[in-house]
C-alpha positions as CSV (number, residue, x, y, z in Angstrom):
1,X,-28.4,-7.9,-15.3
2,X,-27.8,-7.5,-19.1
3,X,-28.0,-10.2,-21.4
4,X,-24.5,-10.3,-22.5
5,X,-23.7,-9.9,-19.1
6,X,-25.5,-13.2,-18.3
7,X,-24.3,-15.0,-21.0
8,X,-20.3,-13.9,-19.9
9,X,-21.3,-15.3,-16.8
10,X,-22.4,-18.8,-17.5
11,X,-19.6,-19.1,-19.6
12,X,-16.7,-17.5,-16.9
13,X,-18.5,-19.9,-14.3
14,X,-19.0,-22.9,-16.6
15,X,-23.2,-23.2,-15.5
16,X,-25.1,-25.9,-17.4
17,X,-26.4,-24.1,-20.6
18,X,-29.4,-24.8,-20.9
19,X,-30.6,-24.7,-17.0
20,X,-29.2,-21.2,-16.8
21,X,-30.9,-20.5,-20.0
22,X,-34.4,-20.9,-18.4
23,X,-33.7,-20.1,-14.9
24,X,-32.6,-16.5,-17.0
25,X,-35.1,-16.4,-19.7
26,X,-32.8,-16.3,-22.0
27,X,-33.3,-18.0,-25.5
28,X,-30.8,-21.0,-26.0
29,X,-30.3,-20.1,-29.5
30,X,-30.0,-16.2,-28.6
31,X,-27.2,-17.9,-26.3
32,X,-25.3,-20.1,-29.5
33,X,-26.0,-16.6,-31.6
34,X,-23.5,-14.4,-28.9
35,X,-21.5,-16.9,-27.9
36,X,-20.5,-18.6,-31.2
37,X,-20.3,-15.3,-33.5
38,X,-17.0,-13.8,-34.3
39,X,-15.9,-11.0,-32.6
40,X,-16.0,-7.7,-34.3
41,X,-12.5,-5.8,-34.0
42,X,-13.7,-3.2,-31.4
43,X,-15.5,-5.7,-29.3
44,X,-12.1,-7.9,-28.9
45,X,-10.4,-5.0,-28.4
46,X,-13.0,-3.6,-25.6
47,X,-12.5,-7.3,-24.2
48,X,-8.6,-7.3,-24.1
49,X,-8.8,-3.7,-22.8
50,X,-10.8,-4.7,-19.8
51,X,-8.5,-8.1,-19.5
52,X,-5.7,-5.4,-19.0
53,X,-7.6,-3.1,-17.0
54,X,-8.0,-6.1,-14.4
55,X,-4.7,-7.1,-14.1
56,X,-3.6,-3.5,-13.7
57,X,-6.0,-3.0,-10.5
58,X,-5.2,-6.7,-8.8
59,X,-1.4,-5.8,-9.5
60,X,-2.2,-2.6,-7.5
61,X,-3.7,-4.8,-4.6
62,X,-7.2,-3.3,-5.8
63,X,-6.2,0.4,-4.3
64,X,-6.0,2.2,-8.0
65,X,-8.7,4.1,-9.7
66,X,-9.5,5.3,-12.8
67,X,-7.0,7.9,-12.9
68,X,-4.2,6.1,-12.1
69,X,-4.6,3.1,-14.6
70,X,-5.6,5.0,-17.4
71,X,-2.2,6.4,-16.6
72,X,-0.5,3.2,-16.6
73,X,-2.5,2.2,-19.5
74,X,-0.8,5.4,-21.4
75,X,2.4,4.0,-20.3
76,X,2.1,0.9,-22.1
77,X,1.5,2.3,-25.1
78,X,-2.2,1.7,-24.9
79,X,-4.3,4.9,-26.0
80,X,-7.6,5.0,-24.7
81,X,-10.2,7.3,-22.9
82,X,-10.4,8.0,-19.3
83,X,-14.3,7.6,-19.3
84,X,-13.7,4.2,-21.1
85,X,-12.0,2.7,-18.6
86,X,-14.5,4.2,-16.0
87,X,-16.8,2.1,-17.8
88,X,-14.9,-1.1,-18.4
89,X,-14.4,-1.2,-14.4
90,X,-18.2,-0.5,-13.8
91,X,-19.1,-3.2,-16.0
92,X,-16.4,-5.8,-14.2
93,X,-17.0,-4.3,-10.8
94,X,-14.4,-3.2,-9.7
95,X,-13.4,0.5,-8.0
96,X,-10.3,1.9,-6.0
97,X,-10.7,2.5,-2.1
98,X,-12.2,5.7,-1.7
99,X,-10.1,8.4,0.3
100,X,-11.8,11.2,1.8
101,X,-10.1,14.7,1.5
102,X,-8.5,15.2,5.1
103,X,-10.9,18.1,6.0
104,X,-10.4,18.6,10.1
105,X,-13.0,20.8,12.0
106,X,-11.2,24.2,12.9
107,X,-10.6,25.7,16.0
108,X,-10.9,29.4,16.5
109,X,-8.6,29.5,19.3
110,X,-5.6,31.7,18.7
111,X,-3.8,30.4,21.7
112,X,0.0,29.7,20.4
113,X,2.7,28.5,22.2
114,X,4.6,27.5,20.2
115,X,5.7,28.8,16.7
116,X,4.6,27.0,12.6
117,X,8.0,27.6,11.0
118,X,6.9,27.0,7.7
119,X,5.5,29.6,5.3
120,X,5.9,28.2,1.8
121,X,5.8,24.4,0.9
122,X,9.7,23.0,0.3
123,X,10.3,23.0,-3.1
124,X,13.1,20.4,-2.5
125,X,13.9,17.4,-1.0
126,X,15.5,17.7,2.9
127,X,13.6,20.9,3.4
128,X,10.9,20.2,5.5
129,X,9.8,16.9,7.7
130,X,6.4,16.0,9.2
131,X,5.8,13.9,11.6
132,X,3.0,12.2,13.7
133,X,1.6,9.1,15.6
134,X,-1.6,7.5,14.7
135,X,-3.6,4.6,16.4
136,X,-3.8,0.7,14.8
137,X,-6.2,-0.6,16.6
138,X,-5.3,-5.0,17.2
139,X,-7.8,-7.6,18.4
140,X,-6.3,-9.3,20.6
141,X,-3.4,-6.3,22.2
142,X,-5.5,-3.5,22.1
143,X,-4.1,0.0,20.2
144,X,-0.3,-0.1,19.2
145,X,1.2,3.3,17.4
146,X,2.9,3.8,14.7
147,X,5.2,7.0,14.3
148,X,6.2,8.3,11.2
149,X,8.2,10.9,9.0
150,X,7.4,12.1,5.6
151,X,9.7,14.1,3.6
152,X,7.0,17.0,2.3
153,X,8.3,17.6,-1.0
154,X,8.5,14.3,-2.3
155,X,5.8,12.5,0.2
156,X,7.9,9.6,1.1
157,X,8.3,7.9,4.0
158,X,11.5,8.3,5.3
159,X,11.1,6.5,9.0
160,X,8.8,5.1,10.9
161,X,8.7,2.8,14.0
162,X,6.0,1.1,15.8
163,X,5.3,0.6,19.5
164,X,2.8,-1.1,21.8
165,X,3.3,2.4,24.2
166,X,2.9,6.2,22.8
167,X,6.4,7.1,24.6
168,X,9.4,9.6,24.0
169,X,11.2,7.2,23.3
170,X,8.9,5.9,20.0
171,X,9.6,9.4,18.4
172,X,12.9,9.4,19.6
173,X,13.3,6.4,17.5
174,X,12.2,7.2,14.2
175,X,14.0,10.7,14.3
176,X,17.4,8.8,15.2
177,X,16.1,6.7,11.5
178,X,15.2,9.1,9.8
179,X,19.0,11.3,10.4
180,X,20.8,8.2,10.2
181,X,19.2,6.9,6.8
182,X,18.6,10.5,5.6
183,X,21.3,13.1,6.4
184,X,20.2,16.1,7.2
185,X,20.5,19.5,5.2
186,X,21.2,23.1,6.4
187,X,18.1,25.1,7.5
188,X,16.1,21.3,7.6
189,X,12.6,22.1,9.4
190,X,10.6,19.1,11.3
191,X,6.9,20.1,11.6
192,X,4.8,18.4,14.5
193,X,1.7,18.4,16.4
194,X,1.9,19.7,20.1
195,X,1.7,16.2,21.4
196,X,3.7,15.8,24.8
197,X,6.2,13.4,22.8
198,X,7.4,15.8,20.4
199,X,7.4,19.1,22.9
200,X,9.9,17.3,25.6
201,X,13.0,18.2,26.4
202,X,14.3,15.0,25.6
203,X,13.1,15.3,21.7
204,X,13.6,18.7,21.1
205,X,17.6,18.2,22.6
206,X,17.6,15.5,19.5
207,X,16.5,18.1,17.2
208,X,19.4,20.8,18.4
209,X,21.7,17.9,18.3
210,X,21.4,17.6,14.5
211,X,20.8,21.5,13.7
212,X,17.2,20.7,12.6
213,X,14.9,23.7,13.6
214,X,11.5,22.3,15.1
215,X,8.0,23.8,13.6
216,X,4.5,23.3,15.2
217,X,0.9,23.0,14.5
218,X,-1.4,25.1,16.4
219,X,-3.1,23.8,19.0
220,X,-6.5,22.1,17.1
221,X,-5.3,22.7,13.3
222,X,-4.0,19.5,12.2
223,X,-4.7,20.9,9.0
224,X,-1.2,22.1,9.7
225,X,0.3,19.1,8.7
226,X,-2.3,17.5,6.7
227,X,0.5,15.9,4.3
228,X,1.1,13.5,6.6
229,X,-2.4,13.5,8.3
230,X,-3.7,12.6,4.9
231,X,-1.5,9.4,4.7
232,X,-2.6,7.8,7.7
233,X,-5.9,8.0,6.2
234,X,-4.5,6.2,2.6
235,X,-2.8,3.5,5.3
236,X,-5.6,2.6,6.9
237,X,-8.6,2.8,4.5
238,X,-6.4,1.1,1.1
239,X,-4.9,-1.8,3.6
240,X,-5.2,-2.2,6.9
241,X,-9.3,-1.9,7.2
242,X,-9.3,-4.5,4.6
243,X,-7.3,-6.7,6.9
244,X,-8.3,-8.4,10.6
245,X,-5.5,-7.1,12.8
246,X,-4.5,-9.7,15.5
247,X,-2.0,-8.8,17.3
248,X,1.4,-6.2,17.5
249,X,3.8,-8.4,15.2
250,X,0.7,-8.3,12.5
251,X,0.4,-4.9,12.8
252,X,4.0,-4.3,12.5
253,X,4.2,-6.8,9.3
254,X,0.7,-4.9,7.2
255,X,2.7,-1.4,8.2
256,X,6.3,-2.8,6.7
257,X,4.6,-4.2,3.5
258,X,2.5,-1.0,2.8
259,X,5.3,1.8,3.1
260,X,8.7,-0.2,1.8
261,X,6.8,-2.8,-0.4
262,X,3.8,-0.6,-2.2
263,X,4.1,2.9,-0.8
264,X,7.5,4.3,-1.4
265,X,8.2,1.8,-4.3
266,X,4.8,1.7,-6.4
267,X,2.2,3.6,-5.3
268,X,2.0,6.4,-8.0
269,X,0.8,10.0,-7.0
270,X,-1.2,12.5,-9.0
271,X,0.3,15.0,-7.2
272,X,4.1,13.4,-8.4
273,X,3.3,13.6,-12.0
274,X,2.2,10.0,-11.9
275,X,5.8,9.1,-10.3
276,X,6.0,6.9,-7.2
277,X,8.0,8.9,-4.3
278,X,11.2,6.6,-5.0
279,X,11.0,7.8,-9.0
280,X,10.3,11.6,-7.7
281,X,12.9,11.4,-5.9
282,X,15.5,9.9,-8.5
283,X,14.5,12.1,-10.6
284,X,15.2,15.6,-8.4
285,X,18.4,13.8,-7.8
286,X,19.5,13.5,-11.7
287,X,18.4,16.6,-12.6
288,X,20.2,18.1,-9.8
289,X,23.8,16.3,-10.9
C-alpha cells in the first residue's frame, strides 16, 4: 500500500491519527503535509473523476467495465481517456464481472435431422428468434428452469417464463408471450436447440399456427445459437452467482429484476452502439417511420 493510499484511508475510515501513523510508519507531519495542502487542479479533478467513476459502476449494480463507463462518462460530457479510468478503478478496487466468450467444444458429427434455417444474421427486428432453457440451480427446491426468447437483431428479451419442471408446456408458454406481446412478421424464423421440448408435436403445431418457420441447431453445436447461449452466461455470472438462491419464488424475483429492470432497460451493449436493447430498438422504429 502507497502512502497516499494509506493516508486516504485513515481519513475515509476516521482511524486515530497518530496510532495509524506508527502502526504504518508513516511520519505524522508527512500526514498534516498531504492532508492539509491544497489540491492542485488535476489532482481534484482526478479525485472528482473517480467520485464519478464510482457512482457510475454501483448505479450499474457493479456489472460495468471500463468500456462501458468511459462510455457513459462521454455522455455526460466528461472527456477523459479510457486507460484513465482503467486506472482510477484499479486504484479504488473496483472491476466489472468478467464474461467469458461462449466458446462450446465442437462435435464433428454431421448427423442432421433437422434443418439451421438461418444463413445470414437478421438485419431487423422480427426476423429471427432464439430460444433456450437453462438451469438455476435453488437451495432449498433443487434446479428450476427458466425459458427464454431473444429477438437476435436487437438482443432483447422478448419472453421468458420459469418453471419448477422442464415441460412442453414451459416453452409453450413463453412462445404464446412472446406472439401475444410481439406480433409476428412474415417469413419470422425461431431458432432452437433439438431439445425434446421444442421438437414435439405439440410446439412445432404452435409455430404453424402463427406462420413462424422453425430453425435448428445441429445436434452438439450450440454455437448455433450462441446469442442467446451467451446470455445465460451474462445472467448468471453479473447476478444470480452473486446471490444465495433459496427457493423457486427467489429465483423467479432475481430473473424478473435482471431482464425487465437492468437488462432490456439499462444494460448498454458494445455490440448496440452503446444503446440498451429498448433504445436499439426505438431507434430502428424511428428511423423506419
Amino acid at each position: 500500500m502507497t502512502n497516499p493510499e494509506m493516508i486516504r484511508m485513515i481519513q475515509e475510515e476516521h482511524l486515530n491519527i497518530t496510532q495509524s501513523c506508527l502502526l504504518f510508519g508513516l511520519n505524522r507531519s508527512s500526514f498534516y503535509d498531504q492532508t492539509q495542502r491544497k489540491l492542485s487542479s488535476s489532482e481534484q479533478r482526478r479525485r472528482t473523476l473517480a467520485l464519478e467513476i464510482k457512482s457510475l459502476y454501483e448505479s450499474s449494480k457493479q456489472i460495468y467495465g471500463a468500456p462501458k463507463i468511459h462510455h457513459q462518462l462521454a455522455q455526460k460530457g466528461i472527456t477523459v481517456g479510457l486507460k484513465l479510468v482503467q486506472k482510477l478503478m484499479h486504484e479504488q478496487g473496483i472491476k466489472s464481472v468478467v464474461n467469458k466468450k461462449f466458446k462450446p467444444a465442437r462435435n464433428k458429427s454431421d448427423n442432421i435431422s433437422r434443418e439451421n434455417l438461418i444463413v445470414i444474421e437478421p438485419h431487423a427486428m422480427n426476423q429471427v428468434w432464439s430460444t433456450d432453457i437453462t438451469y438455476i440451480h435453488t437451495q432449498t427446491q433443487g434446479w428450476v428452469y427458466l425459458s427464454t426468447i431473444m429477438d437476435r437483431y436487437s438482443k432483447k428479451i422478448i419472453a421468458w417464463d420459469i418453471s419448477q419442471r422442464m415441460t412442453t408446456d414451459l416453452v409453450n408458454r413463453t412462445l404464446e408471450k412472446a406472439i401475444r406481446l410481439r406480433g409476428t412478421s412474415k417469413g419470422l424464423l425461431l431458432h432452437s436447440d433439438q431439445g425434446s421440448q421444442y421438437t414435439s408435436h405439440e410446439y412445432n403445431q404452435l409455430l404453424e399456427s402463427h406462420k413462424i418457420k422453425h430453425s435448428y441447431s445441429r445436434k452438439g453445436y450450440p454455437y448455433h445459437n450462441a446469442s442467446l447461449e451467451s446470455w445465460h452466461g451474462h445472467l448468471k455470472r453479473e447476478w444470480l452467482y452473486r446471490h444465495s438462491i433459496k427457493d423457486f419464488n427467489q429465483a423467479k424475483h432475481e430473473v424478473f429484476w435482471y431482464i425487465e429492470s437492468f437488462y432490456n432497460n439499462n444494460r448498454i451493449h458494445q455490440g448496440l452502439n452503446y444503446l440498451t436493447p429498448n433504445e436499439f430498438e426505438n431507434k430502428q422504429l424511428k428511423l423506419a417511420a
